[in-house]
C-alpha positions in Angstrom: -53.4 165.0 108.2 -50.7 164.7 111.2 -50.1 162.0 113.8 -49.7 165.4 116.3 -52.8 166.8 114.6 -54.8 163.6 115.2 -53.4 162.8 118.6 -54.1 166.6 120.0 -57.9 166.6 118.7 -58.1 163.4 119.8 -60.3 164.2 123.4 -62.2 166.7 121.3 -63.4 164.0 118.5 -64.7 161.2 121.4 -66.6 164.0 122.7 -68.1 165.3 119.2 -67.1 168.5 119.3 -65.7 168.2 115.6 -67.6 169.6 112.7 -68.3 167.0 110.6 -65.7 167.3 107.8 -62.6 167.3 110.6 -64.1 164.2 112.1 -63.9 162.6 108.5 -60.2 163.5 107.8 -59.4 162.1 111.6 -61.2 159.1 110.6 -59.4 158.9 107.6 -56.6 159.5 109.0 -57.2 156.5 111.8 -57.6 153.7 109.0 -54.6 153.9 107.9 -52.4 154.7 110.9 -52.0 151.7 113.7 -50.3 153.4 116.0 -52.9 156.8 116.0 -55.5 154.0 116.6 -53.7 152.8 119.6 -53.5 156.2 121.1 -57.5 156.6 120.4 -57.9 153.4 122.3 -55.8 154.5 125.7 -57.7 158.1 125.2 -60.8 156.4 124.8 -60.3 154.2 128.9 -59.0 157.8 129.9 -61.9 159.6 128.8 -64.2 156.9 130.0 -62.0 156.9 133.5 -62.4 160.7 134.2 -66.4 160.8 133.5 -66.4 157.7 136.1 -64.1 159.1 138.7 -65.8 163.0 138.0 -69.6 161.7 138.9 -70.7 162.9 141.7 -71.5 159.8 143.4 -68.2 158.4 143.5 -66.3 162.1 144.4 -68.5 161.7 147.6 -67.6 157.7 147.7 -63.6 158.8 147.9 -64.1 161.3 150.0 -66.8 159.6 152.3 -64.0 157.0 152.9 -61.3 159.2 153.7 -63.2 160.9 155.7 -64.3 158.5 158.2 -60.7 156.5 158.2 -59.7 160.1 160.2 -62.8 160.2 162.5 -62.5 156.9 163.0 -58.6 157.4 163.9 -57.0 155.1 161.4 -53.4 155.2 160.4 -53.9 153.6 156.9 -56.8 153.3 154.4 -56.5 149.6 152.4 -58.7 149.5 149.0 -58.1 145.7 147.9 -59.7 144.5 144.2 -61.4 141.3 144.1 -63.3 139.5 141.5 -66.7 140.7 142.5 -65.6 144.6 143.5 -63.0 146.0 145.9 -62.9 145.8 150.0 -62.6 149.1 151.6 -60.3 148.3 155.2 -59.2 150.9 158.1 -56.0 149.9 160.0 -56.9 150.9 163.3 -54.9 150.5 166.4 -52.3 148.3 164.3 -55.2 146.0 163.2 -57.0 146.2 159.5 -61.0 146.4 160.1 -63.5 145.5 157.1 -65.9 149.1 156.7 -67.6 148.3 153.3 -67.6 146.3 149.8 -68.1 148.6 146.4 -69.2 146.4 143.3 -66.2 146.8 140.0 -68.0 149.9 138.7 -68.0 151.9 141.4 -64.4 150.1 142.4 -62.6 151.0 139.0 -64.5 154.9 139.2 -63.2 155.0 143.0 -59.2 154.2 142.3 -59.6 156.8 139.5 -60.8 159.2 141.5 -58.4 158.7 144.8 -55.3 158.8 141.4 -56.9 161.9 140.5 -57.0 163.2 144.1 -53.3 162.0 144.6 -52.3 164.1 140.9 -51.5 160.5 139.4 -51.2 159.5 135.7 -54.7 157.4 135.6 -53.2 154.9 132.3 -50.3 154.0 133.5 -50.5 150.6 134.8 -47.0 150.4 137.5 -46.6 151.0 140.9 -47.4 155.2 141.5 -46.9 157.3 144.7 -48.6 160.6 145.4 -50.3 162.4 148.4 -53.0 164.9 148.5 -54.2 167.4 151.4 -58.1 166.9 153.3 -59.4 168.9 155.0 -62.1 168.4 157.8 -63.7 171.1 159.8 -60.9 173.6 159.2 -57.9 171.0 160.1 -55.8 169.7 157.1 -54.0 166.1 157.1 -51.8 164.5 154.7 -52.3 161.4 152.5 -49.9 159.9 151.7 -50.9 157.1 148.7 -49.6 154.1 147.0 -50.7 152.1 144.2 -49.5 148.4 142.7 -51.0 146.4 139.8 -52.6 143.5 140.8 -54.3 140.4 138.8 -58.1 141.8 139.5 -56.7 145.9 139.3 -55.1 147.9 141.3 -54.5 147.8 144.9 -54.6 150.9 147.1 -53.2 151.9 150.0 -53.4 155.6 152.2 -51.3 156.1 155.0 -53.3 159.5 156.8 -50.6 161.9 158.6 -52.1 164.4 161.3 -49.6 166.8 161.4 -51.2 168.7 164.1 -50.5 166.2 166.3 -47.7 167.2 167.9 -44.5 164.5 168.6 -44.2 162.6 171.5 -41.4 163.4 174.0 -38.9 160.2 175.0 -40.8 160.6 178.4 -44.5 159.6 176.8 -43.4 156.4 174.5 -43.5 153.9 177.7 -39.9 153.7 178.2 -39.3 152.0 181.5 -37.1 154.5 184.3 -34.0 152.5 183.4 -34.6 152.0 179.4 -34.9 156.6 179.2 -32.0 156.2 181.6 -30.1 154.8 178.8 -31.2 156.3 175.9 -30.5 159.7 177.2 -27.2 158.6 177.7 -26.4 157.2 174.8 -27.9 159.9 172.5 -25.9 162.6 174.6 -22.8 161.0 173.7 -21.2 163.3 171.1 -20.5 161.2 168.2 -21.6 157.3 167.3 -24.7 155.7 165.5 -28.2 155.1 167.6 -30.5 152.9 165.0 -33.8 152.3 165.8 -35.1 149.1 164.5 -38.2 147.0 163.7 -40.7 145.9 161.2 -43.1 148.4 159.4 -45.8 149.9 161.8 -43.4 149.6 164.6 -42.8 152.9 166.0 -39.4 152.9 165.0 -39.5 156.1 163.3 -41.5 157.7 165.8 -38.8 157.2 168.3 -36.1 158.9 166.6 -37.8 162.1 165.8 -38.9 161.9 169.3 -34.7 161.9 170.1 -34.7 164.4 167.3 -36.9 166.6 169.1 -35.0 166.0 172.6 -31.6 167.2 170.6 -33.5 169.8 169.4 -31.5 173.1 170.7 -30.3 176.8 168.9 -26.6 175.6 169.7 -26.5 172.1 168.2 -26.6 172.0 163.9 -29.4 168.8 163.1 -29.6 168.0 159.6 -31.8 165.0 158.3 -32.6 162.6 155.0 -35.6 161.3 154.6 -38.0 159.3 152.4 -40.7 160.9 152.4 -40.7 164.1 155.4 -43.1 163.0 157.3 -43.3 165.7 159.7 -41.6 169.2 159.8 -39.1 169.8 162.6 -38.6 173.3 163.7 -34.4 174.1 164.1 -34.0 170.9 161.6 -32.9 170.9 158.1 -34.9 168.4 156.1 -33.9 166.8 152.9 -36.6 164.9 150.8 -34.9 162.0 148.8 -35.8 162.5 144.8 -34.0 160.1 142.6 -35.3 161.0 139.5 -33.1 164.3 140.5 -30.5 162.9 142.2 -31.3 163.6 144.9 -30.2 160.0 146.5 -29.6 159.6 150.4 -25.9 158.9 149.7 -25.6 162.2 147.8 -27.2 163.9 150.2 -25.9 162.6 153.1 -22.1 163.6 151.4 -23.3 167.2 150.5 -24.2 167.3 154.4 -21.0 166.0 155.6 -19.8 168.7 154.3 -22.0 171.1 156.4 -20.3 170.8 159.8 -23.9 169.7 161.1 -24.0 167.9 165.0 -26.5 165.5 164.3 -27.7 163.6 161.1 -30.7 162.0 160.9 -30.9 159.3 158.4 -34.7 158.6 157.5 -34.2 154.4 156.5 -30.4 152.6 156.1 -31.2 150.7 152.7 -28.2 150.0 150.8 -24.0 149.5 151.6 -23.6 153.0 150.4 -25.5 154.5 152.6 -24.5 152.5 155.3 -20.5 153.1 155.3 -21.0 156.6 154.7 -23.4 157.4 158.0 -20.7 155.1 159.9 -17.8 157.7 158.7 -20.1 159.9 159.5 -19.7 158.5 163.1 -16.1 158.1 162.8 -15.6 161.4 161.6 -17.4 162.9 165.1 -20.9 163.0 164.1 -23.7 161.7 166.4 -26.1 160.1 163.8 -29.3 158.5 164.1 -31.2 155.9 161.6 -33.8 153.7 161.1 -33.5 149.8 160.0 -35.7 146.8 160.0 -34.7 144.0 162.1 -37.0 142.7 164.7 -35.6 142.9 167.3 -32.0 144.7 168.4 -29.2 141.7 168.3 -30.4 141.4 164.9 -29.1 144.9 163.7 -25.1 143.8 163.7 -25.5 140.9 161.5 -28.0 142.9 159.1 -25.3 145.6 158.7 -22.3 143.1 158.1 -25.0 140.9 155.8 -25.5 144.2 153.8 -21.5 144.2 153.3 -20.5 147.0 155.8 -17.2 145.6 157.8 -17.5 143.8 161.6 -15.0 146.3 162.6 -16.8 148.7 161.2 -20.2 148.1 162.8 -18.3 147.8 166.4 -16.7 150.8 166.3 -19.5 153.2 164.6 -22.7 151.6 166.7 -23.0 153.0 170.4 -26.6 151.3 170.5 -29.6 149.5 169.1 -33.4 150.3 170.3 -36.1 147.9 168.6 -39.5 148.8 168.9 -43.0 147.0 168.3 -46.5 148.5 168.9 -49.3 146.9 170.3 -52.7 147.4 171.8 -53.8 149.3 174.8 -56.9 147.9 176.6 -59.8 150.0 176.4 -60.4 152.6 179.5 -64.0 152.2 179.3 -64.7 148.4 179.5 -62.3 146.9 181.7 -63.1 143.6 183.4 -60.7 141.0 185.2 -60.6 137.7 183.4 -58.4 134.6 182.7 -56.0 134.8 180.4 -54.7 132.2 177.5 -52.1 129.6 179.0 -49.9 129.6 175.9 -50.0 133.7 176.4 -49.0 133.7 180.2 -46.5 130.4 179.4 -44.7 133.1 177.0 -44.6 136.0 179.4 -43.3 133.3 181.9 -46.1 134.0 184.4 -49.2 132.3 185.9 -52.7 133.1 186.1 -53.2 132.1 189.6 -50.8 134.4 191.3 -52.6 137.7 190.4 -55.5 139.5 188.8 -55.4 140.1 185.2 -57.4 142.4 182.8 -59.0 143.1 179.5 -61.4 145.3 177.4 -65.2 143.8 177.0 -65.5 146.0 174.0 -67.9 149.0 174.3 -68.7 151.2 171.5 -65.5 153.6 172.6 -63.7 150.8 171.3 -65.6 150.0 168.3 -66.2 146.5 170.1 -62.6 145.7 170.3 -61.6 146.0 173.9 -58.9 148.1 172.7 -58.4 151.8 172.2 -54.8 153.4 171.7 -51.3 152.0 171.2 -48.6 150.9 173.5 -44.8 150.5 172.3 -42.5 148.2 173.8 -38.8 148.3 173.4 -35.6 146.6 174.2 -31.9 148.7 174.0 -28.9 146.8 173.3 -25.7 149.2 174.2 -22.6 148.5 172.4 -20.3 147.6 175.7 -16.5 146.5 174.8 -17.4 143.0 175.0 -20.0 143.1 172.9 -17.9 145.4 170.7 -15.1 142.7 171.0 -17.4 140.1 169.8 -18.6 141.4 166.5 -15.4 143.1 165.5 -13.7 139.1 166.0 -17.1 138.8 163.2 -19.5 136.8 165.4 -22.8 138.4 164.8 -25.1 135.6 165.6 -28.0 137.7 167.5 -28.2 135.2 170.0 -24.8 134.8 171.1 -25.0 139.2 171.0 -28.4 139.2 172.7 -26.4 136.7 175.7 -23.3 138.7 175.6 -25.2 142.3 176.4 -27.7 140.5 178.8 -30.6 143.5 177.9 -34.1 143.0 178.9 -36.0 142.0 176.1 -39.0 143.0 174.6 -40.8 140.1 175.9 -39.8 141.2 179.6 -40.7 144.8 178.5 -44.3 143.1 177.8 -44.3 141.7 180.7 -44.2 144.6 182.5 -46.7 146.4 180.8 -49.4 143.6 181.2 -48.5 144.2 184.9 -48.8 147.7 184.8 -52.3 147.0 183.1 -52.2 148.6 180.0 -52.3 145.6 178.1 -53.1 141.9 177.7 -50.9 138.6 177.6 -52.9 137.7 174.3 -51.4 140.8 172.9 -47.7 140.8 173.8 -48.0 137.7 172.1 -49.6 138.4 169.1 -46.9 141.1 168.1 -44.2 139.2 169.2 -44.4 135.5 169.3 -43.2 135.3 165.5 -40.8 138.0 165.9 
């Protein structure tokens, strides 16, 4: 008998559906041959995996949990192994909530069952992506998964996409009158590069399709590389990056150069490559927009020229720099005036005595938190000649940038929003005193 005989009866034999004389010559056919006995072994977990994960008690696990991330309005479902089991987290509101414990059974059944969901190879022990579609009540959202080996399993995470939600204009993302002031300006100029910047979970890509969606017209050509799409823009041409085809965001970005597009949209800056070609891109008369992660805006110069891309390069390509962090909003239903942390007010630079101040009590609109909803705060650095003078000399350092352009900063944007009441001093501080 065959290795390819063995190994495609293989499924078939752990079940007993083999008469009795083919399940001797596979058995047979097993003592002698190591590497068939391997394959039974991995086809043996697999078979044992696909019962677990098909029971009905942990389909209704998976899709109890996904299910009440989206009522609940969470961004990202976290399933974390431990010794004992798993914990099941919602990231809501920027913050990660504990929602239950499952014990190792029903833990190794339940990431079986989300890689089946997400169409993933169940065996294979490496870092996977995959998405799958829910639906609830007739509205369909997109989950977008990842998994990574980890000493006690695997580690999940879900990022949950609404895409019925539809994007935010530049005029809803809490832009001051004078910070929309200048980025209308400086995305109507007709060629240079506008990066958006922060860490992950910042808003930074939010705010460029929002300028996306500004450009948006039937007489300007906007073309776009991302990884992955996370929304579909109508008058856009989106490319999805596939390397395993090629498809890379340099390639694409040259096969779109060649496309006499307006605008190009640039969904993350990671490499040199792909750095020097959206600056000719810029050079060449394109407006093009892109997303990187410094903290905070003076940063962005000395990222580019630590990545290898030329000062003169960076100073003539960039028009202008907008970092981004999310944070909080206090909770409309449970507002009460108390006295803020000194250490907070101290970093906001104001006092507690000189005016009345506010936070949530936590209600069950807020699940307890105080908070409910997200605020963004931003600071723009534009690229005037003597900032443009500085870094082409190839002085990047972010403070002697940040002094040069003289922008409010992110902390003054904070400042102003725990004026405006829509947030507290505890929480401008929490999102950026490490930044």
């Amino acid at each position: 008998m065959k290795c390819e005989e063995v190994r495609d009866e293989m499924i078939a034999y752990l079940k007993g559906e083999l008469d009795d004389e083919r399940k001797k010559e596979i058995e047979e056919h097993l003592a002698r041959c190591q590497g068939c006995q391997r394959e039974l072994e991995i086809a043996q977990r697999v078979l044992h995996q696909v019962q677990s994960a098909n029971e009905e008690s942990i389909i209704d696990l998976a899709e109890d949990i996904v299910r009440k991330a989206i009522e609940s309005g969470a961004s990202d479902i976290h399933v974390d192994p431990y010794k004992d089991g798993a914990d099941i987290r919602f990231r809501i509101d920027g913050v990660l909530h504990p929602i239950r414990q499952v014990s190792i059974p029903a833990r190794d059944a339940l990431v079986a069952r989300l890689k089946m969901m997400a169409d993933l190879p169940m065996t294979e022990k490496k870092p996977q992506d995959g998405r799958f579609e829910f639906e609830i009540k007739d509205k369909k959202y997109d989950v977008r998964m990842s998994t990574m080996p980890v000493v006690q399993g695997e580690t999940i995470v879900m990022r949950i996409l609404d895409r019925g939600i539809p994007l935010l204009g530049l005029e809803i993302l809490g832009f001051s009158d004078e910070q929309l002031k200048i980025v209308r300006n400086l995305i109507h100029q007709p060629n240079g590069m506008i990066i958006s910047t922060g860490p992950s979970g910042s808003g930074k890509t939010t705010v460029i399709y929002s300028i996306v969606l500004d450009l948006t017209k039937p007489e300007i050509s906007i073309v776009s590389v991302e990884d992955p799409v996370e929304y579909l823009l109508h008058g856009v041409q989106q490319a999805q990056v596939n390397v395993r085809e090629g498809m890379t965001f340099a390639s694409i970005m040259r096969s779109f150069l060649r496309k006499d597009p307006d605008v190009i949209m640039i969904g993350d800056m990671r490499d040199l490559e792909t750095m020097e070609l959206t600056a000719h891109a810029t050079m060449c008369g394109h407006l093009t927009l892109a997303t990187m992660l410094p903290e905070n805006a003076s940063q962005l110069p000395q990222r580019m020229t630590d990545c290898g891309v030329e000062p003169w390069i960076v100073a003539r390509s960039l028009i202008g720099v907008i970092a981004n962090r999310l944070g909080r909003r206090i909770c409309k239903d449970c507002r009460e005036e108390y006295t803020p942390n000194p250490e907070a007010l101290k970093f906001l630079g104001l006092k507690g005595d000189e005016m009345k101040f506010q936070r949530g009590k936590g209600c069950p609109t807020c699940r307890q938190t105080g908070h409910k909803g997200r605020i963004q705060l931003h600071e723009i650095l534009v690229m005037t000649p003597e900032v443009a003078k500085l870094i082409s000399s190839g002085n990047t350092d972010p403070e002697v940038i940040a002094k040069t352009a003289g922008y409010p900063t992110m902390v003054d944007d904070g400042r102003r929003r725990v004026l405006q009441g829509d947030t507290t001093p505890e929480e401008v501080y929490r999102i950026l005193s490490w930044g």
